[in-house]
N, CA, C and O atoms as a Maestro MAE file, in Angstrom:
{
 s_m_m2io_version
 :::
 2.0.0
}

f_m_ct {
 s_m_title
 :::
 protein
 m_atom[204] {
  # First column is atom index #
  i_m_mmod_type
  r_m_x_coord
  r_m_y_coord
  r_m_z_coord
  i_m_residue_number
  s_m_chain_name
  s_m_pdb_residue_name
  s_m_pdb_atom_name
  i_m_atomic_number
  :::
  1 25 -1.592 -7.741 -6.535 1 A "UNK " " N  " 7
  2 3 -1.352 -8.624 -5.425 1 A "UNK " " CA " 6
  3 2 -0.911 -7.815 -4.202 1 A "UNK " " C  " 6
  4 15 -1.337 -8.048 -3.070 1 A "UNK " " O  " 8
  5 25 -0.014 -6.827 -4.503 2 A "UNK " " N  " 7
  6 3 0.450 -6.009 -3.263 2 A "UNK " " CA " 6
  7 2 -0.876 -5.265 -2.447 2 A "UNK " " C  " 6
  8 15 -0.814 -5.327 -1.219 2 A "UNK " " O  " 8
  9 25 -1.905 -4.664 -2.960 3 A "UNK " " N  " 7
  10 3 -2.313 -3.690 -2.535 3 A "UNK " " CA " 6
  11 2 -3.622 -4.882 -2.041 3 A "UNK " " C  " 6
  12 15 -4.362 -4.577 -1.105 3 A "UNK " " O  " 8
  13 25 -3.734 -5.758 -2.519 4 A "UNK " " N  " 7
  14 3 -4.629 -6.736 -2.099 4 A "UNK " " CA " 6
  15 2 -4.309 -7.716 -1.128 4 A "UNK " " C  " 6
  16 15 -5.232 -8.426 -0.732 4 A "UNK " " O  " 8
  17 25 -3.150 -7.888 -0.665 5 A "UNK " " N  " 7
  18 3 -2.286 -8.537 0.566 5 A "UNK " " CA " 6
  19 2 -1.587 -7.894 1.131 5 A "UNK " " C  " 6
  20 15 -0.643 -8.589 1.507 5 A "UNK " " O  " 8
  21 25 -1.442 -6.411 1.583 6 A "UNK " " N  " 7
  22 3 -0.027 -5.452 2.173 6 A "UNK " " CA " 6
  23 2 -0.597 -5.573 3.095 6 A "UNK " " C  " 6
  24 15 0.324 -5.594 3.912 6 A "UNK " " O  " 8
  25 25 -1.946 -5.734 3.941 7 A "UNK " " N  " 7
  26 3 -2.859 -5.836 5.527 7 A "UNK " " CA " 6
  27 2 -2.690 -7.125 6.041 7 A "UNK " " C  " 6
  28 15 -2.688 -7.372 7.247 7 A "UNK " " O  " 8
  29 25 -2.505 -8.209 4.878 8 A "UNK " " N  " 7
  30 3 -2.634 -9.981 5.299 8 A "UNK " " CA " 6
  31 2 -1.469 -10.326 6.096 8 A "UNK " " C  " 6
  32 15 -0.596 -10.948 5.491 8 A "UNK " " O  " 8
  33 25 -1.252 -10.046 7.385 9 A "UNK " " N  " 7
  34 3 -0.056 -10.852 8.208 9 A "UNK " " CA " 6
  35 2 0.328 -11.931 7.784 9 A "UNK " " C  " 6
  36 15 1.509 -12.187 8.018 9 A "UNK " " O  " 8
  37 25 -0.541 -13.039 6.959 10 A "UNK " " N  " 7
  38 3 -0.376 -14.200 6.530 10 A "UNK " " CA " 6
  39 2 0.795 -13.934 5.146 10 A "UNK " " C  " 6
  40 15 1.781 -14.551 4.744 10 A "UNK " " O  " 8
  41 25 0.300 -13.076 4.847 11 A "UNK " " N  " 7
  42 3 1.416 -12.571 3.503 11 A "UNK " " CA " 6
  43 2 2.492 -11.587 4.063 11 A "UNK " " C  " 6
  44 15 2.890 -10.881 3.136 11 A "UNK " " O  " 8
  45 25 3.030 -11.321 5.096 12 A "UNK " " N  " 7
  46 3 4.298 -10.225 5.111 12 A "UNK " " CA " 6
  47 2 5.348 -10.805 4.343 12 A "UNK " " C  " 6
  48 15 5.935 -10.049 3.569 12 A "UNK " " O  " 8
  49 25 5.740 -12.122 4.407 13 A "UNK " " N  " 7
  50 3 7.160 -12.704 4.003 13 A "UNK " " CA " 6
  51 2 7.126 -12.262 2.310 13 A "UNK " " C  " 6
  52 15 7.921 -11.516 1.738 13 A "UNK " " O  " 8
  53 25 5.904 -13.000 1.706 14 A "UNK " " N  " 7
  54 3 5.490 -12.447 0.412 14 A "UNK " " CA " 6
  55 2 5.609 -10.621 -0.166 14 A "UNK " " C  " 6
  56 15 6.113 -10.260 -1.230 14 A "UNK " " O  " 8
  57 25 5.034 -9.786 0.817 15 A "UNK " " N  " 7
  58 3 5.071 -8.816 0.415 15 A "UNK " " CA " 6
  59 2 6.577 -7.770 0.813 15 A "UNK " " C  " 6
  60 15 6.775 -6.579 0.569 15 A "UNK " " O  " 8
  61 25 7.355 -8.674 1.425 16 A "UNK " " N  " 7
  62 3 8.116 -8.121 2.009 16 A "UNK " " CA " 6
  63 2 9.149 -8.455 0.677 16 A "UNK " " C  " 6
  64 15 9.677 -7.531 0.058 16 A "UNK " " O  " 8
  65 25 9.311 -9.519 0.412 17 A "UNK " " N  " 7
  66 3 10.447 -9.992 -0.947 17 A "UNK " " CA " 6
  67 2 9.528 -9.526 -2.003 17 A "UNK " " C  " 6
  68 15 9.722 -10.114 -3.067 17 A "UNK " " O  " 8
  69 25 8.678 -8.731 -2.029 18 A "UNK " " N  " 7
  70 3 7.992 -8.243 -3.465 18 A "UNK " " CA " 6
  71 2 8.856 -6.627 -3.423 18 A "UNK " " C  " 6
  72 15 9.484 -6.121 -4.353 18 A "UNK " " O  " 8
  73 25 8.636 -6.059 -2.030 19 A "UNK " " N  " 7
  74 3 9.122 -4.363 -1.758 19 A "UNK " " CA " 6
  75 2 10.840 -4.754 -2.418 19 A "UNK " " C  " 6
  76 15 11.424 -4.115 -3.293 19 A "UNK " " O  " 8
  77 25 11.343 -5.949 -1.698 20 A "UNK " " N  " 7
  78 3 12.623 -5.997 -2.152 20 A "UNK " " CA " 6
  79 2 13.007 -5.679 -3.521 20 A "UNK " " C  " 6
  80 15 13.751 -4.769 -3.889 20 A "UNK " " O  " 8
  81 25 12.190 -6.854 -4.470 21 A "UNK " " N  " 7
  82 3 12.572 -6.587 -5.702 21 A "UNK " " CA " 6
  83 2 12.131 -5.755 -6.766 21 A "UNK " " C  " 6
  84 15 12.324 -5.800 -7.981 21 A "UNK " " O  " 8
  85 25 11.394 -4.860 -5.909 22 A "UNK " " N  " 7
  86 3 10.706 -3.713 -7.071 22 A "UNK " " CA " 6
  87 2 10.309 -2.490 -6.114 22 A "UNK " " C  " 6
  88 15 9.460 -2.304 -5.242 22 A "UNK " " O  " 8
  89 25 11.512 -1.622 -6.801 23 A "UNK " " N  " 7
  90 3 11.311 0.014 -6.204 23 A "UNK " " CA " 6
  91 2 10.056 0.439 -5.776 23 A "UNK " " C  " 6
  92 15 9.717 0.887 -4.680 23 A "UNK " " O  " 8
  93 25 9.307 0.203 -6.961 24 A "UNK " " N  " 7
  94 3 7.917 0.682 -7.254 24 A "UNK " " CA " 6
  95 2 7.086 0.756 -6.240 24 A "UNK " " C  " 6
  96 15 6.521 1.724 -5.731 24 A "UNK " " O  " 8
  97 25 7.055 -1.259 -5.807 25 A "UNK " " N  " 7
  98 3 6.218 -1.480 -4.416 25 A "UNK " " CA " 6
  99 2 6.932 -0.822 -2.958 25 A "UNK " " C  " 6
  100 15 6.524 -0.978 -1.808 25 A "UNK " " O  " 8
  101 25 7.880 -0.203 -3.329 26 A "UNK " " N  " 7
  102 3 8.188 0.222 -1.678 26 A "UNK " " CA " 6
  103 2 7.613 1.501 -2.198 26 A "UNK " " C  " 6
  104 15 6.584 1.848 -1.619 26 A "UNK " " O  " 8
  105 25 7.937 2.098 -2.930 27 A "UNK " " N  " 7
  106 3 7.133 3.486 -2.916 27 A "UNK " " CA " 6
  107 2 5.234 3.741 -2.536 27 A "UNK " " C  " 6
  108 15 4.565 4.639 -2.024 27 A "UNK " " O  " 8
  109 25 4.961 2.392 -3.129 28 A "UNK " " N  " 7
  110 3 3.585 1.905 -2.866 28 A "UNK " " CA " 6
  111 2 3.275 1.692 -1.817 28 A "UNK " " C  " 6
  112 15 2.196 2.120 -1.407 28 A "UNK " " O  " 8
  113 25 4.168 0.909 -0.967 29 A "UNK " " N  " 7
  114 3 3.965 1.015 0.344 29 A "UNK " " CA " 6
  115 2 4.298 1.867 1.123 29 A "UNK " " C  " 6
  116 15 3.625 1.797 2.151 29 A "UNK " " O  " 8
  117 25 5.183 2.825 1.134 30 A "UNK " " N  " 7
  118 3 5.190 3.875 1.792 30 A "UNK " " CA " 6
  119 2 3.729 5.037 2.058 30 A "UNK " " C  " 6
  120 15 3.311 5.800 2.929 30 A "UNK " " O  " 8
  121 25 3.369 4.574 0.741 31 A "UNK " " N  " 7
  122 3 2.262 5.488 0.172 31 A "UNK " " CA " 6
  123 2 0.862 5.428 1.132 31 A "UNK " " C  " 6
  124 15 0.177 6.295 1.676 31 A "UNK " " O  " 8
  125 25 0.785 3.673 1.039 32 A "UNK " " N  " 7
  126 3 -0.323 3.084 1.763 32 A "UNK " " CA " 6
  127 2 -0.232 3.046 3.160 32 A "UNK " " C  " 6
  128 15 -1.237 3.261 3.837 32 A "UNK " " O  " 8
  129 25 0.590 2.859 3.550 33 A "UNK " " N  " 7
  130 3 1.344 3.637 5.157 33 A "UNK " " CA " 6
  131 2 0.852 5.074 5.540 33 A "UNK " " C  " 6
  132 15 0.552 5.474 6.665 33 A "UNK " " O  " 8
  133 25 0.840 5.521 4.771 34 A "UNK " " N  " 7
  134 3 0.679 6.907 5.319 34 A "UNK " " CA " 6
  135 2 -0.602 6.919 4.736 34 A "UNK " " C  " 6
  136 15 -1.391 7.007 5.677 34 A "UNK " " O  " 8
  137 25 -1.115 6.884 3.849 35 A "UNK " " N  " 7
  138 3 -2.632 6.894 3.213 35 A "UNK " " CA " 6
  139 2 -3.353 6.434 4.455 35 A "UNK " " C  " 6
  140 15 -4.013 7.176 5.182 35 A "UNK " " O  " 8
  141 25 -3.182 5.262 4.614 36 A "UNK " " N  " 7
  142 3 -3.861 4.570 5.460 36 A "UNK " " CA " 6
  143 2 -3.610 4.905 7.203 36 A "UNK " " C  " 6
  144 15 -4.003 4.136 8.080 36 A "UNK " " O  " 8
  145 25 -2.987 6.015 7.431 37 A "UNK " " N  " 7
  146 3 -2.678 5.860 9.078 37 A "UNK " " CA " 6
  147 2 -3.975 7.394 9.162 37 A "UNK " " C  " 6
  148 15 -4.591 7.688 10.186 37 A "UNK " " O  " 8
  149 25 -4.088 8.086 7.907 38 A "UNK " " N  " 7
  150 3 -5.338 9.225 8.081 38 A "UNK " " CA " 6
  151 2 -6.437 8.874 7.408 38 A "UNK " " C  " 6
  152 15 -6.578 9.087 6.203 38 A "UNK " " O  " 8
  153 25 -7.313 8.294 8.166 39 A "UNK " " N  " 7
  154 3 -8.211 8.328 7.138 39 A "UNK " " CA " 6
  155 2 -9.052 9.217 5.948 39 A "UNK " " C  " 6
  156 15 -9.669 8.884 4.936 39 A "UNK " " O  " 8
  157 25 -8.757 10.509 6.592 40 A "UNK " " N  " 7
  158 3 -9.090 11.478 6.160 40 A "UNK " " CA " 6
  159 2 -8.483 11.500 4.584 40 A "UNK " " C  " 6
  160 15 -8.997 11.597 3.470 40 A "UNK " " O  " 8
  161 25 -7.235 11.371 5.052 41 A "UNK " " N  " 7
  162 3 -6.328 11.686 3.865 41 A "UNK " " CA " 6
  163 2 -6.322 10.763 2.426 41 A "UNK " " C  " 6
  164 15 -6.016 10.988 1.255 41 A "UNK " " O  " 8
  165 25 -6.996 9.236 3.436 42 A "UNK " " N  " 7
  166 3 -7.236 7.977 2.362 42 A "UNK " " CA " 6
  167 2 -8.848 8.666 1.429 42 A "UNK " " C  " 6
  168 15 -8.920 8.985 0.243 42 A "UNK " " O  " 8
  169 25 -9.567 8.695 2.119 43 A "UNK " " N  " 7
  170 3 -10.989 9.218 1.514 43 A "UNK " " CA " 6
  171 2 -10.559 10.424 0.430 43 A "UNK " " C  " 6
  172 15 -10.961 10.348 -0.732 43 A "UNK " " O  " 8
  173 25 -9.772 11.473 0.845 44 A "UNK " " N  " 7
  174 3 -9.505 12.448 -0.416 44 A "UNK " " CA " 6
  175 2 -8.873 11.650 -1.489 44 A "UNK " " C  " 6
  176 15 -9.341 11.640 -2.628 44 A "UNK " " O  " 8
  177 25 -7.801 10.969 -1.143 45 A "UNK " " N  " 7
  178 3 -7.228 10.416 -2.515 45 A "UNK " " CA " 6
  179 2 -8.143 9.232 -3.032 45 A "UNK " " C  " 6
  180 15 -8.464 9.129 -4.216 45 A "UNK " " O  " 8
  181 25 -8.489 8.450 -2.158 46 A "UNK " " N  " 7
  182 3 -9.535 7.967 -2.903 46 A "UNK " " CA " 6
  183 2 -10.891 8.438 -3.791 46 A "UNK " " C  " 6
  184 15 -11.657 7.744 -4.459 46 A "UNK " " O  " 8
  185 25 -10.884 9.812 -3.548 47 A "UNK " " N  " 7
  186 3 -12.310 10.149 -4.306 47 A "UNK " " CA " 6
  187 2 -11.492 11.117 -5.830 47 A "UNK " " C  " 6
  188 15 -11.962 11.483 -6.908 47 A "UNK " " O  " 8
  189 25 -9.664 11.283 -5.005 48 A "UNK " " N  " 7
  190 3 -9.227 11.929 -6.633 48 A "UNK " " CA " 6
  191 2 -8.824 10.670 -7.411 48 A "UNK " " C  " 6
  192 15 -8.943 11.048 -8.576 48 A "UNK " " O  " 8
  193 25 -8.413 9.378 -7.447 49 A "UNK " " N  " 7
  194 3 -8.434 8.006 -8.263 49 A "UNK " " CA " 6
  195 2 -9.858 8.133 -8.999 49 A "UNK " " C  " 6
  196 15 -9.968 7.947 -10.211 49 A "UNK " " O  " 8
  197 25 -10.443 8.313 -8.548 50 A "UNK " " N  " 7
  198 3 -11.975 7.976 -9.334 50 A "UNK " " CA " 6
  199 2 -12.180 8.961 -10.246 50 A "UNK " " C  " 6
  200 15 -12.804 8.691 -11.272 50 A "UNK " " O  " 8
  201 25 -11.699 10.233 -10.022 51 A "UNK " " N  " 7
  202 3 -11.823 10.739 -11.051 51 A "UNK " " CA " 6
  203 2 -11.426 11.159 -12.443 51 A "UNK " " C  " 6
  204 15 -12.201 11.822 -13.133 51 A "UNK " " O  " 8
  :::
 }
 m_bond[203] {
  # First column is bond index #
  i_m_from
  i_m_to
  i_m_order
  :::
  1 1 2 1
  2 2 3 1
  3 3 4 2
  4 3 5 1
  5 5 6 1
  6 6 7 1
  7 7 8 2
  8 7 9 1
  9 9 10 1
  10 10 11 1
  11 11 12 2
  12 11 13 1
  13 13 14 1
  14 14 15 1
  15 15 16 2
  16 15 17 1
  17 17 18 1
  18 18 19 1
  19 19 20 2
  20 19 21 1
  21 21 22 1
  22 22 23 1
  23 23 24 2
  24 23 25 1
  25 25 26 1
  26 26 27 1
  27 27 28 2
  28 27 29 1
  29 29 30 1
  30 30 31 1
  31 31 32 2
  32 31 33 1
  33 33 34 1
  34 34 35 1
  35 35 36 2
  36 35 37 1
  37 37 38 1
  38 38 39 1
  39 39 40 2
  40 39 41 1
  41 41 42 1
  42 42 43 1
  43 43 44 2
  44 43 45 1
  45 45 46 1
  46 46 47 1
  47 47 48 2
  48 47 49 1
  49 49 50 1
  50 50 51 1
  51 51 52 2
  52 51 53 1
  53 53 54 1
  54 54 55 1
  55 55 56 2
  56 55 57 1
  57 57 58 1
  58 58 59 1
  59 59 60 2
  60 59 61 1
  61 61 62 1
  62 62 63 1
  63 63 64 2
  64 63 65 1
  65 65 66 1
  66 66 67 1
  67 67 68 2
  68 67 69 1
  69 69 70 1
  70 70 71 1
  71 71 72 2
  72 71 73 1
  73 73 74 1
  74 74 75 1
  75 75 76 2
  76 75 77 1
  77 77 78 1
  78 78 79 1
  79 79 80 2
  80 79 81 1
  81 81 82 1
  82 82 83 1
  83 83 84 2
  84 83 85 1
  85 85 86 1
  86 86 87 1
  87 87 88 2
  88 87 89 1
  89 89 90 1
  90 90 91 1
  91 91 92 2
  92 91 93 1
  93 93 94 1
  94 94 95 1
  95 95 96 2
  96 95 97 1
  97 97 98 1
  98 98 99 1
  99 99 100 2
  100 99 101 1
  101 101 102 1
  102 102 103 1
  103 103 104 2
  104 103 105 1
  105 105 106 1
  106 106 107 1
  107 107 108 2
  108 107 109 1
  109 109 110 1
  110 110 111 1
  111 111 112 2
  112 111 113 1
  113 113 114 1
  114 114 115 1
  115 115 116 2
  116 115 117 1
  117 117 118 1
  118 118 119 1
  119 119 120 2
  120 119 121 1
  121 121 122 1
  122 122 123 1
  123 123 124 2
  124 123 125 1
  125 125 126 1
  126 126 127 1
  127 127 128 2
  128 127 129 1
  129 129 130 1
  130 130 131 1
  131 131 132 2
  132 131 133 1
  133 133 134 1
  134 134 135 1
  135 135 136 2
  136 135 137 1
  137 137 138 1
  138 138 139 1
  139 139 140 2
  140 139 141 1
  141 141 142 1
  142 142 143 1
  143 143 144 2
  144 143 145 1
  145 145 146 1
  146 146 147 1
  147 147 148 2
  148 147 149 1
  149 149 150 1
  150 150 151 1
  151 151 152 2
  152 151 153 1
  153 153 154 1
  154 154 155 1
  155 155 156 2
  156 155 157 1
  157 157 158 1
  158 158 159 1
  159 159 160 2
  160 159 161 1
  161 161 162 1
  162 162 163 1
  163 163 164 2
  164 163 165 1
  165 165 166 1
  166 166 167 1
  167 167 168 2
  168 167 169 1
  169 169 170 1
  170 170 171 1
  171 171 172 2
  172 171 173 1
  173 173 174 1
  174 174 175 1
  175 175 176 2
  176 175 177 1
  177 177 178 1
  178 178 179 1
  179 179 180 2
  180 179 181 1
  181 181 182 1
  182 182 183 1
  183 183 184 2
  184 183 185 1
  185 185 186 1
  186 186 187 1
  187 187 188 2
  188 187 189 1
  189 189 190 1
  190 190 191 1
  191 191 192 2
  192 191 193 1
  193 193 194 1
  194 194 195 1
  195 195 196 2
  196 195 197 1
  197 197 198 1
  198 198 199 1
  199 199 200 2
  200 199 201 1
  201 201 202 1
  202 202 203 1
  203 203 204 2
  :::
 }
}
């Protein structure tokens, strides 16, 4: 649900009390924050997931 709604403005309130209650997703989002501000950097990790 996070990684499939963390872009949906319609969902911040949702994803925002999800980061709250689980470490995990703030680390996730930190992740996707920065993944996502290079694209460059998203395309490498995306092609090391696949493998």
């Amino acid at each position: 649900m996070f990684l499939k709604d963390a872009d949906n403005p319609k969902k911040n309130d949702l994803i925002n009390k999800l980061k709250v209650k689980e470490a995990g997703l703030m680390n996730a989002s930190k992740s996707l924050s920065n993944i996502s501000a290079d694209r460059d950097m998203w395309i490498a990790q995306y092609r090391r997931e696949l493998l």
